[in-house]
DODRENKE-385283 format. One record per atom (N, C-alpha, C): x, z, y; residue in one letter. Coordinates in steps of 0.02 Angstrom, whole numbers, padded with zeros to 5 digits, always signed. Example, Ala and Ser with C-alpha at 12.3 -4.5 7.8 and 13.67 -1.06 7.14 Angstrom:
BEGIN
+00660+00390-00284a;+00615+00390-00225a;+00660+00390-00165a;+00642+00354-00112s;+00684+00357-00053s;+00645+00394+00002s;
# end
This chain:
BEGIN
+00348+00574-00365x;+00365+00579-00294x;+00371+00509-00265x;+00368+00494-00188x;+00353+00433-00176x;+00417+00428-00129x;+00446+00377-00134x;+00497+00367-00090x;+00480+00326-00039x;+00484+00339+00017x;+00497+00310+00084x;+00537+00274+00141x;+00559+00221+00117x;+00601+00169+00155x;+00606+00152+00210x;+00625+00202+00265x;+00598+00167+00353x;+00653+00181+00375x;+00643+00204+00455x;+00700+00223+00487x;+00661+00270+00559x;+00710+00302+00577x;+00689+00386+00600x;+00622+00373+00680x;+00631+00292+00699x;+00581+00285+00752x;+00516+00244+00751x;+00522+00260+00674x;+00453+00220+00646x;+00386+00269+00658x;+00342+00285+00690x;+00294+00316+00724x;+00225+00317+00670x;+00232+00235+00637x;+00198+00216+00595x;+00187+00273+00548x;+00276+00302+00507x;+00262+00311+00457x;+00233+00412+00480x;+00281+00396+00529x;+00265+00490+00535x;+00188+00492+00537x;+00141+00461+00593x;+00071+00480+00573x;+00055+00471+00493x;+00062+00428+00464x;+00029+00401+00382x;+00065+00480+00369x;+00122+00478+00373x;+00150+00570+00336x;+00110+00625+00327x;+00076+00628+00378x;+00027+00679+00403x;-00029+00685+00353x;-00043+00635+00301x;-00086+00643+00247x;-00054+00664+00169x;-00015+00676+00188x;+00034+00681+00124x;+00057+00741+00144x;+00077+00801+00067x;+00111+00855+00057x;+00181+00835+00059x;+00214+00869+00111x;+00292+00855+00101x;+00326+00858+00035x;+00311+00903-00012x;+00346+00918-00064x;+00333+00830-00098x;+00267+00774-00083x;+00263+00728-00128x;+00285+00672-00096x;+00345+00690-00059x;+00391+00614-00035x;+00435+00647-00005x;+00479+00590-00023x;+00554+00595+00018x;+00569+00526+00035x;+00565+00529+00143x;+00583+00485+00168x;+00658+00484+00188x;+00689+00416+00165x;+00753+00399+00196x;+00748+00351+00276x;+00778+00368+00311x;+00783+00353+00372x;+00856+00290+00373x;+00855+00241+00382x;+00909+00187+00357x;+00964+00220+00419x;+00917+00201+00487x;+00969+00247+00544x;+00990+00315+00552x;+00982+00343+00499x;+01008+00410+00502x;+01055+00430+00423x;+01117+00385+00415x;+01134+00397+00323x;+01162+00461+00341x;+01193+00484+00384x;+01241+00543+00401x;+01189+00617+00367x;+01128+00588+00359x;+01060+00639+00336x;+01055+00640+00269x;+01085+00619+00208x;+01071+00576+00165x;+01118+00577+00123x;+01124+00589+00054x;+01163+00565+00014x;+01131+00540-00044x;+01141+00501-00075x;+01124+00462-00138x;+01185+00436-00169x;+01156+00439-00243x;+01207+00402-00305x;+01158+00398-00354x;+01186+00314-00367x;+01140+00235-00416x;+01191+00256-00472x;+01180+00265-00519x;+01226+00237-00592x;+01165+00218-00649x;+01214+00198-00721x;+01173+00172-00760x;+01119+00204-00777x;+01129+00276-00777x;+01080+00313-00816x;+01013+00329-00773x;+01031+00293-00703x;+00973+00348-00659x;+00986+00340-00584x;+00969+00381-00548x;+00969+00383-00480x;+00970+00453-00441x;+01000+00483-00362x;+00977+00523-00340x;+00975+00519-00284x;+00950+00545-00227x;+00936+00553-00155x;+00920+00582-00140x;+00961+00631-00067x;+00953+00676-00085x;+00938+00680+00015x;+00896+00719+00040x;+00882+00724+00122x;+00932+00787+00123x;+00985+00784+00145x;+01033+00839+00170x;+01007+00880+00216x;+00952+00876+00263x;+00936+00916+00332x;+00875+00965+00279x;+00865+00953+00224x;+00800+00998+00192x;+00810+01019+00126x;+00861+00979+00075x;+00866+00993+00035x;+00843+00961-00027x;+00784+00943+00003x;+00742+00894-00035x;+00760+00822-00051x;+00749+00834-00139x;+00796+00752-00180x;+00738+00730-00235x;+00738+00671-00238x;+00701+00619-00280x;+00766+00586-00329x;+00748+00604-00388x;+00770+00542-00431x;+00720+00514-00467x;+00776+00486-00521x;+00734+00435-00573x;+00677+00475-00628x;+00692+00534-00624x;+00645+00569-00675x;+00562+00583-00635x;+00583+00611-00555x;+00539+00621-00520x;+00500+00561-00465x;+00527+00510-00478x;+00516+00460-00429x;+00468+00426-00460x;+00406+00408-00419x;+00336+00363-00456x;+00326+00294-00402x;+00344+00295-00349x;+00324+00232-00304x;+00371+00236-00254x;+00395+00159-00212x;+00414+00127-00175x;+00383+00105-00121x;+00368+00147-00053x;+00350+00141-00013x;+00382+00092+00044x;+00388+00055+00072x;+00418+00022+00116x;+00391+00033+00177x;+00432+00044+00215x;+00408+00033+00298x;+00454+00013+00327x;+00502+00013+00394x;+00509+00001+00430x;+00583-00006+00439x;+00624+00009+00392x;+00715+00009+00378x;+00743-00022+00440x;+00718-00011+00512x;+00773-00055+00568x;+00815-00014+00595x;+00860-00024+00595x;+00927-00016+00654x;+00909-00027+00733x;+00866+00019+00757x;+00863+00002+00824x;+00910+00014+00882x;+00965+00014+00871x;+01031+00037+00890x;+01064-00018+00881x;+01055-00084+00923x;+01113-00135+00906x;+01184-00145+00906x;+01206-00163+00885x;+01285-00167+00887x;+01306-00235+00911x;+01375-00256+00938x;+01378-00321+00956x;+01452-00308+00896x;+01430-00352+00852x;+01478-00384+00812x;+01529-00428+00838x;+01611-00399+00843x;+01654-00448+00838x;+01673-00509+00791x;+01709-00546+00832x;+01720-00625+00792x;+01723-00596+00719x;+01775-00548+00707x;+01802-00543+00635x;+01764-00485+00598x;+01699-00472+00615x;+01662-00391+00587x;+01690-00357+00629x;+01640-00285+00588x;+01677-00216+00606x;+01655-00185+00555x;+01688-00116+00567x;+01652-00062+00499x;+01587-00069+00514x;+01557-00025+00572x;+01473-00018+00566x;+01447-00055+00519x;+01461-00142+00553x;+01407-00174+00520x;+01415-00190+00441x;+01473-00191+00421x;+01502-00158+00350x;+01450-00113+00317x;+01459-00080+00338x;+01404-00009+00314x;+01344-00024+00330x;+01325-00056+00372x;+01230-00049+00382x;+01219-00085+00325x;+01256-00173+00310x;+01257-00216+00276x;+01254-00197+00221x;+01299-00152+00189x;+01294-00098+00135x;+01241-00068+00106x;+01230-00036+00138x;+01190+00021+00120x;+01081-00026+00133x;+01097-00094+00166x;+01009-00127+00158x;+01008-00146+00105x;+01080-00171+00074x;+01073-00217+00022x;+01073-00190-00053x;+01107-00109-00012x;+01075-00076-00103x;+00996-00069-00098x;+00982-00032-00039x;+00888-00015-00057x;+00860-00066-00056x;+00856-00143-00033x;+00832-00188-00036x;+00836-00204-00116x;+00897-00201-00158x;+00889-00224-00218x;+00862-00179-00256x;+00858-00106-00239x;+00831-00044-00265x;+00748-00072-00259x;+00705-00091-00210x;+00662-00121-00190x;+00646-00173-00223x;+00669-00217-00252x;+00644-00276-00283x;+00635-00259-00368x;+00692-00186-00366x;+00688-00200-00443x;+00619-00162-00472x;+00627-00110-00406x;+00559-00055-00423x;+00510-00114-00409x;+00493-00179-00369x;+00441-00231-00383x;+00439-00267-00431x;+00501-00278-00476x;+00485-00286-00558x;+00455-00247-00603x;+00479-00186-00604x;+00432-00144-00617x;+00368-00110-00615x;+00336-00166-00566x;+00261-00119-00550x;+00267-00051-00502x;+00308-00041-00474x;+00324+00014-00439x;+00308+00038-00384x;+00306-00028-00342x;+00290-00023-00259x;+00215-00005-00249x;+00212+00034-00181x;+00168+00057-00152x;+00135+00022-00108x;+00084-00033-00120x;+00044-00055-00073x;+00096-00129-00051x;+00141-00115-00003x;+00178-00160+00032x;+00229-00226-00011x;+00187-00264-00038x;+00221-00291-00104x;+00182-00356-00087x;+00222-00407-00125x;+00176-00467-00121x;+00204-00498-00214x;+00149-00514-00249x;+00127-00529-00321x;+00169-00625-00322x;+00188-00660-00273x;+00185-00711-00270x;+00257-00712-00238x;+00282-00778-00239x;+00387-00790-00177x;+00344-00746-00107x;+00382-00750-00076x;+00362-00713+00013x;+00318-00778+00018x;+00300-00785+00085x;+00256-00817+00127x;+00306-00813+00204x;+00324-00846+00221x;+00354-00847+00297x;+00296-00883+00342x;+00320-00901+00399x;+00271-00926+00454x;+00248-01006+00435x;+00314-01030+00395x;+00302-01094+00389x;+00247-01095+00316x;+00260-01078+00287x;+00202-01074+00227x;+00133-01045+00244x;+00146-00990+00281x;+00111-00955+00299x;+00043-01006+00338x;+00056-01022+00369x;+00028-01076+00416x;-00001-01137+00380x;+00033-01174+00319x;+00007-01227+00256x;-00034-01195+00239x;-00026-01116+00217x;-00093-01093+00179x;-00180-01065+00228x;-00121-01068+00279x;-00188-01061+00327x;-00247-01084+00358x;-00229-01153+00323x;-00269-01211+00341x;-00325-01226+00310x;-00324-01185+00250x;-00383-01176+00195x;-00426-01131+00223x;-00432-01078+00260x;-00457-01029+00293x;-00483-01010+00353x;-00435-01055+00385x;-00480-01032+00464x;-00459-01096+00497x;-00453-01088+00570x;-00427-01118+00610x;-00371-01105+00605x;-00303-01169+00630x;-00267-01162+00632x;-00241-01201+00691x;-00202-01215+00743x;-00204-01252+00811x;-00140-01286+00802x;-00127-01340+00789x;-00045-01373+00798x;+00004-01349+00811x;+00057-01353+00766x;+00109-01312+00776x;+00177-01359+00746x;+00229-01338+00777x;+00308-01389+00752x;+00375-01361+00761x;+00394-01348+00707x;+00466-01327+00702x;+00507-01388+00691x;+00557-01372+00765x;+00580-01406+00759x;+00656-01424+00792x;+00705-01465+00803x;+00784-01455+00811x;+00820-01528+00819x;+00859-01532+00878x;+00879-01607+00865x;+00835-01656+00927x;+00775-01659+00915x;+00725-01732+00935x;+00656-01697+00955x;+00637-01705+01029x;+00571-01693+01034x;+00498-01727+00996x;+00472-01691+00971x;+00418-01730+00943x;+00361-01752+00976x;+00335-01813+00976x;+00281-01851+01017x;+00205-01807+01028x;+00215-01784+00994x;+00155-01725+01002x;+00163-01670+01067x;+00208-01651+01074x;+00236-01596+01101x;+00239-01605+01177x;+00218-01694+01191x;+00229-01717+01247x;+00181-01720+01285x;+00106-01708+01283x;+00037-01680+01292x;+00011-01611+01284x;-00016-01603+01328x;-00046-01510+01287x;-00005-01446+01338x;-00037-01389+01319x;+00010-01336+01352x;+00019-01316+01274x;+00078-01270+01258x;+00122-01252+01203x;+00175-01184+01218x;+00156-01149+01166x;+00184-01066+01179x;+00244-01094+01110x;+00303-01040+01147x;+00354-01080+01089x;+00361-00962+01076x;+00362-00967+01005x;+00376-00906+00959x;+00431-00908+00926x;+00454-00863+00904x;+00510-00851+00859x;+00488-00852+00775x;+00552-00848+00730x;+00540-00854+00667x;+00531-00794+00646x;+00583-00751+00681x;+00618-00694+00659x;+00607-00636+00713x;+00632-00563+00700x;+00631-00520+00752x;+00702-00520+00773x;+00724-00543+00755x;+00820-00554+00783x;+00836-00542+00847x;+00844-00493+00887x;+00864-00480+00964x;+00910-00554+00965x;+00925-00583+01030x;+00940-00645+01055x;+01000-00613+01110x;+01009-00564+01111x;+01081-00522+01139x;+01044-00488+01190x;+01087-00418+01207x;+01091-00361+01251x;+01010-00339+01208x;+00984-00335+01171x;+00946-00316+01156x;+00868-00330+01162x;+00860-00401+01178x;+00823-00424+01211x;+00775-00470+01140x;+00707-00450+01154x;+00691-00474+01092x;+00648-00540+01121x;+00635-00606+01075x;+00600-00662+01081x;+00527-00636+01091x;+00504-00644+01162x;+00426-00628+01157x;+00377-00721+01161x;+00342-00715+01130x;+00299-00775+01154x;+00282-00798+01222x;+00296-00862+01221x;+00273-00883+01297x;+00269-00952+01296x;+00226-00964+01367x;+00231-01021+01366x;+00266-01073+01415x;+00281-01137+01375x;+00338-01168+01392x;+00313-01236+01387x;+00364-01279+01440x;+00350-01343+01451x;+00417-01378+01402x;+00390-01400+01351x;+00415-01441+01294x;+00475-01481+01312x;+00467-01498+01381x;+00532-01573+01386x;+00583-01531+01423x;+00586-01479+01442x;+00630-01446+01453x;+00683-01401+01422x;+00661-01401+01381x;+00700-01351+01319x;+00780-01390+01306x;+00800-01355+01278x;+00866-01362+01253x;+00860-01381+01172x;+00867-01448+01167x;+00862-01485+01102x;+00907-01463+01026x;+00975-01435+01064x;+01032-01397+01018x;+01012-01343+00986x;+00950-01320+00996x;+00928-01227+00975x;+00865-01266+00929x;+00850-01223+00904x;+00785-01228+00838x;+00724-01188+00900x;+00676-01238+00874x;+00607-01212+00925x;+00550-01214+00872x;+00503-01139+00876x;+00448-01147+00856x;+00392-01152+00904x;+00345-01204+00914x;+00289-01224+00968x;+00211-01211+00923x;+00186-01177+00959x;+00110-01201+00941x;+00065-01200+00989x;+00024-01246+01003x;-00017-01281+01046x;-00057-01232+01076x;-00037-01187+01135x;-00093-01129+01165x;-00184-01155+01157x;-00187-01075+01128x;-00264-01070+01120x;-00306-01036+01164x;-00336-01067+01198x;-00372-01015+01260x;-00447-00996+01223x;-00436-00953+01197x;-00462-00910+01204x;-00491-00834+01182x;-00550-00793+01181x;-00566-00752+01242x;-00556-00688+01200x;-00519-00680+01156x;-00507-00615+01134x;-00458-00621+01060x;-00411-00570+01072x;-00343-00578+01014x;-00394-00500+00961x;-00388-00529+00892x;-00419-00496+00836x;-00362-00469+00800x;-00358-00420+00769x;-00301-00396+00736x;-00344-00354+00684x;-00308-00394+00607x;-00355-00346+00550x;-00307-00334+00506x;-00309-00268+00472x;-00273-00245+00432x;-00312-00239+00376x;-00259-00271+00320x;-00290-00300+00259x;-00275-00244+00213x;-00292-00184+00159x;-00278-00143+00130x;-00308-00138+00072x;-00299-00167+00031x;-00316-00174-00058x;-00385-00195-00059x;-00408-00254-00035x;-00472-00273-00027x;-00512-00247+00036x;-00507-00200+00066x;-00539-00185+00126x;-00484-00189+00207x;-00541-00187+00247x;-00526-00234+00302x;-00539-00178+00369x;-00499-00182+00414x;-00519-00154+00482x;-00488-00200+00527x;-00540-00225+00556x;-00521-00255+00622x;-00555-00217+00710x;-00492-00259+00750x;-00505-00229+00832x;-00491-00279+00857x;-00538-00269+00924x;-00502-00313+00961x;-00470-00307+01040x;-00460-00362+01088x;-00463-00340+01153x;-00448-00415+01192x;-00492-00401+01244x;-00506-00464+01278x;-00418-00514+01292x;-00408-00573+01302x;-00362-00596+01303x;-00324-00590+01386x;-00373-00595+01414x;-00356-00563+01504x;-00322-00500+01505x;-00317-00442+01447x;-00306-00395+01460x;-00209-00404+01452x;-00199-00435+01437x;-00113-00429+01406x;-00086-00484+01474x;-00031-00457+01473x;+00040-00471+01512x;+00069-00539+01488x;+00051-00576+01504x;+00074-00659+01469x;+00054-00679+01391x;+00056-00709+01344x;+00052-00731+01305x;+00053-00688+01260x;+00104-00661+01250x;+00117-00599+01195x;+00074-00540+01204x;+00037-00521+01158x;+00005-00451+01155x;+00048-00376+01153x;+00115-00397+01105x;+00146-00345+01089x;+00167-00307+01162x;+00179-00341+01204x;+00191-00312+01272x;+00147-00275+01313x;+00085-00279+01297x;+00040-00222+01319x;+00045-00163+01253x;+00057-00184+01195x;+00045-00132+01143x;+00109-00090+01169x;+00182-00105+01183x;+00234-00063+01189x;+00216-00031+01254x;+00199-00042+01303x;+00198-00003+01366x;+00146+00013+01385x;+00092+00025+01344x;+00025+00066+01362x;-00022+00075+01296x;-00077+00153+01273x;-00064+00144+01209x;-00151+00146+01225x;-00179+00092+01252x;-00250+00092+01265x;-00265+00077+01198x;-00317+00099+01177x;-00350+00091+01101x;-00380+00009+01109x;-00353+00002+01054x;-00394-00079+01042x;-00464-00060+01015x;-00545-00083+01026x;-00581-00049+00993x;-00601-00087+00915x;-00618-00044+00856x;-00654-00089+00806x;-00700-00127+00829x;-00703-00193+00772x;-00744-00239+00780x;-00761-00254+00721x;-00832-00323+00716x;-00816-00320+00642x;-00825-00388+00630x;-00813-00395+00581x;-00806-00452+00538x;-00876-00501+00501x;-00889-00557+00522x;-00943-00613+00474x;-00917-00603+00405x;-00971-00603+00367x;-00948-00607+00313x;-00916-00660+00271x;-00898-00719+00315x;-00853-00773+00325x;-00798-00760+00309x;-00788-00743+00390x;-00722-00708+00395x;-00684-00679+00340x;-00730-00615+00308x;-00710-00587+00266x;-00679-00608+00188x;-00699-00660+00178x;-00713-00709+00134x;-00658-00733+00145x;-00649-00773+00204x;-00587-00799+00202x;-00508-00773+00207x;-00526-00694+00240x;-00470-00658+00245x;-00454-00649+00144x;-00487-00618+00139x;-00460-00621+00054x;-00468-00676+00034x;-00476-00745+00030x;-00439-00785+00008x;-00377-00816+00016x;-00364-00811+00094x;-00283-00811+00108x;-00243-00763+00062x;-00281-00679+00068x;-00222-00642+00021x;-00211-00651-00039x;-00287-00663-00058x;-00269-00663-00173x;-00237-00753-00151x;-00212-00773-00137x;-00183-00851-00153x;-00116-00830-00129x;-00081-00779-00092x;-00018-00789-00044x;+00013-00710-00103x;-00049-00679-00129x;+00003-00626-00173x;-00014-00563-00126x;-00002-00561-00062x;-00012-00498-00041x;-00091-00451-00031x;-00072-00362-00035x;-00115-00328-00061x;-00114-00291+00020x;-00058-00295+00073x;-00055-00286+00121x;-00059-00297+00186x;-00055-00319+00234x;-00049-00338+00280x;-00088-00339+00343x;-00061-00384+00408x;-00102-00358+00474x;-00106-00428+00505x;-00162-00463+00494x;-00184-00522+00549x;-00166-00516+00615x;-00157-00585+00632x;-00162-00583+00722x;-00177-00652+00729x;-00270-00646+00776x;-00305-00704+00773x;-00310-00704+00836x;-00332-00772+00857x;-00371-00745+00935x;-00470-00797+00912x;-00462-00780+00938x;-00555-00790+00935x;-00579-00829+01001x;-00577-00916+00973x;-00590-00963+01030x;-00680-00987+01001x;-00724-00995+01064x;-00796-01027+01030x;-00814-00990+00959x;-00821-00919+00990x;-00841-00881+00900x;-00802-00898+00831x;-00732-00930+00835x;-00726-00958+00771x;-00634-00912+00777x;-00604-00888+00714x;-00555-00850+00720x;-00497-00911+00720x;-00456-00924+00736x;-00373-00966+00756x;-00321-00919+00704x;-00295-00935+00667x;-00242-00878+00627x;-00180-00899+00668x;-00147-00825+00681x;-00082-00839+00705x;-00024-00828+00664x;-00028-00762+00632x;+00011-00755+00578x;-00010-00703+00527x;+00028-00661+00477x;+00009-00627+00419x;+00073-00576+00456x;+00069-00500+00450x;+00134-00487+00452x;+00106-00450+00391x;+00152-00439+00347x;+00151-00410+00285x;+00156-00335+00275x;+00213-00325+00328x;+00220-00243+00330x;+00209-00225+00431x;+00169-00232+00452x;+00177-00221+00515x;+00140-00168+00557x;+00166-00167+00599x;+00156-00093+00630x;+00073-00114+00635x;+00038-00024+00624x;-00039-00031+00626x;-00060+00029+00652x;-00034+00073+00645x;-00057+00157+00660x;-00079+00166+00736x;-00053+00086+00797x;-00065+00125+00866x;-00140+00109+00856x;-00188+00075+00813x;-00226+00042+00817x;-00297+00109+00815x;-00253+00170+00787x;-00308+00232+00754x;-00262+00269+00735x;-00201+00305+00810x;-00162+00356+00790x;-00199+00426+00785x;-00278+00438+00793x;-00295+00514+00792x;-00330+00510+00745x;-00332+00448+00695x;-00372+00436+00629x;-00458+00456+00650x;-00458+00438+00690x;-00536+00445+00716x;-00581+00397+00698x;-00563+00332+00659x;-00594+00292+00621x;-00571+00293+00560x;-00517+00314+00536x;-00512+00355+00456x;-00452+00281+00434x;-00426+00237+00485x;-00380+00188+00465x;-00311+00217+00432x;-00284+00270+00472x;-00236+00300+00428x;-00255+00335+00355x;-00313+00356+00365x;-00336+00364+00287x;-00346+00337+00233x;-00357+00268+00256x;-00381+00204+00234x;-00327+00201+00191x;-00253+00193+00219x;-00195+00177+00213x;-00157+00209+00165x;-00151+00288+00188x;-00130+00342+00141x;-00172+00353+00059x;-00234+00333+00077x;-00293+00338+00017x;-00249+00276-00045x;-00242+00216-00013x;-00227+00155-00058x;-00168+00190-00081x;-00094+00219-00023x;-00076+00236-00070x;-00075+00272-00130x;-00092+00340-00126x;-00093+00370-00181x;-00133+00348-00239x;-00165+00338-00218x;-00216+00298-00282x;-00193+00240-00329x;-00136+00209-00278x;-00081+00170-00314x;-00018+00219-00353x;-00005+00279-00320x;+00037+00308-00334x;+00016+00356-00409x;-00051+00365-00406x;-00075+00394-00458x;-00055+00352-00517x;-00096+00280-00514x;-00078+00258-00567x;-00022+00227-00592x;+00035+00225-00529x;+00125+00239-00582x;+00113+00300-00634x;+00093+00361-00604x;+00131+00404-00612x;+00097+00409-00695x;+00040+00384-00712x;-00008+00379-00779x;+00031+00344-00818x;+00044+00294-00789x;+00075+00246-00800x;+00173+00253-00846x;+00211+00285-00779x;+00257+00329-00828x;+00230+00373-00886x;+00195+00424-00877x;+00156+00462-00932x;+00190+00438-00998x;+00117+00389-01008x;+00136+00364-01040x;+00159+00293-01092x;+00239+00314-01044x;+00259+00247-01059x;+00314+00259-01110x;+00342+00236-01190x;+00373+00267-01221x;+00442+00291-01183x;+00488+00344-01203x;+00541+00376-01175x;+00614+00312-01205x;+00630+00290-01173x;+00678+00225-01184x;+00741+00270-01203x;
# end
């Protein structure tokens, strides 16, 4: 059985669901524990979905699915804690270590990386082997002499709401104005004429695109949340392709979702997200991307489950 790590407004995972027999997963929803009971001891594991009945343990459990575990329900933490965040804190840091151990084990489903993580800042060193990459500076304290020429979109590290719920969207910004006391990430705006988005899935590739005129300032994600126009497929030089899997077999990951923009025919890398939302891209599976997806897994999930078979009884 495959376990499922998200949380109840992940959209992602409910379409991918749709290829799968309920009886062969049990998703936990992080924002919903009141749904949920589980107990870890030495011998084993259980979890159990209270609204169905339906429980995974250690005898029946073959893969570690990851998706989407957020709390989209913020809380404003007092100076000294509170319970909530007690308990959310709780309860990430068991499945997170539940998560790493099933990635010692060969366990995970697809969403895994073979290598340390990759963040933006590595992410970006290794990117330089591969494509384009456009100047970029993290940085805190002291404006840097670079930063003092050019137009420059300043991004976040993290998805961290910045209060009332307000998340860091990309934009662009005039460098000598900023507030020197805060940590800034800058990279040198790229004009141009179309943002590429490819999802990387155990060696094979789907990419889309959509003209760069079409989005609401800088950030794409802001046309993706408030309108669900299909990005269309596109495809890939066999360059490209080339170089997309050499970023992944060097960075470890078997997963993930590009975001390029495409200046003078040549791709710009912006980042890797490892586990990131992909399903608005082909929610009626009319290009077979959710299949794509669900296919890797099981086929990964098959060979745990051979794999337990036979593995001697400890």
């Amino acid at each position: 059985m495959i376990f499922i790590f998200t949380c109840s407004q992940c959209e992602t995972t409910d379409i991918v669901l749709r290829e799968f027999n309920e009886n062969d997963v049990l998703r936990l929803n992080i924002d919903k524990p009141e749904d949920f009971a589980w107990d870890f001891h030495r011998l084993g594991f259980r979890i159990m979905d209270k609204t169905c009945g339906r429980e995974i343990t250690d005898k029946t459990f073959t893969s570690f699915y990851l998706r989407k575990p957020i709390y989209f329900k913020h809380i404003d933490i007092p100076k000294f804690g509170c319970l909530e965040n007690w308990c959310r804190e709780e309860t990430t840091e068991l499945f997170s270590d539940f998560f790493r151990e099933c990635q010692h084990r060969g366990l995970v489903a697809l969403v895994c990386c073979q290598n340390n993580k990759y963040g933006k800042l590595r992410q970006l060193l290794a990117a330089e082997k591969y494509f384009r990459v456009a100047p970029w500076h993290f940085f805190h304290g002291e404006l840097p002499e670079e930063l003092k020429l050019g137009r420059w979109v300043a991004k976040s590290m993290t998805a961290t709401p910045i209060g009332q719920d307000k998340i860091f969207f990309v934009k662009e910004v005039d460098p000598s104005a900023l507030d020197l006391n805060y940590p800034w990430f800058l990279q040198k705006r790229i004009d141009g004429e179309e943002e590429v988005t490819v999802v990387y899935i155990d060696g094979q590739t789907y990419a889309a695109n959509a003209p760069r005129d079409s989005f609401d300032g800088e950030d794409s994600r802001k046309s993706i949340f408030s309108d669900s126009a299909p990005w269309p497929r596109c495809e890939l030089t066999p360059a490209e392709e080339r170089a997309i899997k050499g970023f992944m077999d060097e960075t470890g990951y078997r997963f993930g979702r590009f975001d390029f923009i495409r200046k003078d025919g040549e791709l710009y890398f912006l980042e890797l997200n490892p586990n990131g939302q992909w399903a608005w891209l082909d929610e009626k599976n009319e290009h077979g991307l959710v299949s794509m997806v669900a296919d890797a897994i099981k086929s990964e999930d098959q060979a745990h489950r051979l794999l337990k078979k036979h593995r001697p009884a400890e």
